[in-house]
C-alpha positions as CSV (number, residue, x, y, z in Angstrom):
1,X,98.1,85.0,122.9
2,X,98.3,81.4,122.3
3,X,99.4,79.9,118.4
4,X,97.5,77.1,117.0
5,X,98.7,74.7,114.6
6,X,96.7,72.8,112.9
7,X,97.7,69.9,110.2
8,X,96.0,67.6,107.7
9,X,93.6,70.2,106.6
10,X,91.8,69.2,103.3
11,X,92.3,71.7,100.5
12,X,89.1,71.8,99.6
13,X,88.5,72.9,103.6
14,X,91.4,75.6,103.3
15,X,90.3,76.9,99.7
16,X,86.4,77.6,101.6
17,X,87.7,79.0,104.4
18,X,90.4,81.5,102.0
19,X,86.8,82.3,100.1
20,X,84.9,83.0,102.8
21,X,87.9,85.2,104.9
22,X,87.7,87.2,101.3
23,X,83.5,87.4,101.0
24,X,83.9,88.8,104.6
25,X,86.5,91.5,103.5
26,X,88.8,89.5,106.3
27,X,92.2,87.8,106.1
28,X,92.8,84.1,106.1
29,X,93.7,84.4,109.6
30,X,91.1,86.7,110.9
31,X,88.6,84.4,109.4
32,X,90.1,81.2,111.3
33,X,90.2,83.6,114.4
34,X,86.7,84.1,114.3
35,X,85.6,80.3,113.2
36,X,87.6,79.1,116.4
37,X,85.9,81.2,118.8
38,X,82.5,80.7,117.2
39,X,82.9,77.2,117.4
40,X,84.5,77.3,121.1
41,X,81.7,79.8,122.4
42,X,78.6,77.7,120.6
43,X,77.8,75.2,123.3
44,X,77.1,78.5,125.8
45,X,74.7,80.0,123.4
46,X,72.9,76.7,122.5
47,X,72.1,76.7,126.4
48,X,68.1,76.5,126.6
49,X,66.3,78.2,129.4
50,X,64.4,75.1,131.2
51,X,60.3,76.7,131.4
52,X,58.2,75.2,133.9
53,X,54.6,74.7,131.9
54,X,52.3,73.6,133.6
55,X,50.7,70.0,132.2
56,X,48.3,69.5,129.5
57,X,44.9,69.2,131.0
58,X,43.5,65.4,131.3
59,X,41.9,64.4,127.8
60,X,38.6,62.6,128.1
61,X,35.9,61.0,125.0
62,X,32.8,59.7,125.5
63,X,31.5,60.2,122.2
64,X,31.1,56.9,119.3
65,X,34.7,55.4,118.2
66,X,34.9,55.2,114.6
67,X,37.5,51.9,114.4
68,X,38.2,52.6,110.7
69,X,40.1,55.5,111.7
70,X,42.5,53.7,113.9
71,X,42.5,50.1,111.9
72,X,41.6,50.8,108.4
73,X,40.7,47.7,106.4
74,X,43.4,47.2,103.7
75,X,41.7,44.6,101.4
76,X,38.6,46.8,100.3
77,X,39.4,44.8,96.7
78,X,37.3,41.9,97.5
């Protein structure tokens, strides 16, 4: 199996990723096992299935057209 070295990690980064490897009941290096191949097996998971809906059916009004709903008067003051 491949090594990984990884430099200019933050400390703050390193001292999360020790808590979390010891919430988890892992090691350090389990932990970082495991966030690498999360993070390299992601993009396939995030794939969406493409649905073919069909369209929206055509939208027709022929009732009255209340303007004030689309250009309320601002200036009701005077």
């Amino acid at each position: 199996m491949p090594a990984v070295h990884v430099r200019n990690v933050s400390e703050e980064a390193v001292a999360r990723l020790k808590q979390r490897a010891a919430d988890n009941g892992r090691s350090y290096e389990a932990e970082l096992r495991i966030v690498i191949e999360e993070a390299a097996l992601a993009p396939t998971a995030r794939k969406r299935r493409q649905i073919d809906w069909p369209p929206p059916p055509p939208v027709s009004y022929s009732g009255p057209i209340d303007r004030d709903l689309f250009y309320p008067d601002e200036y009701d003051d005077e």
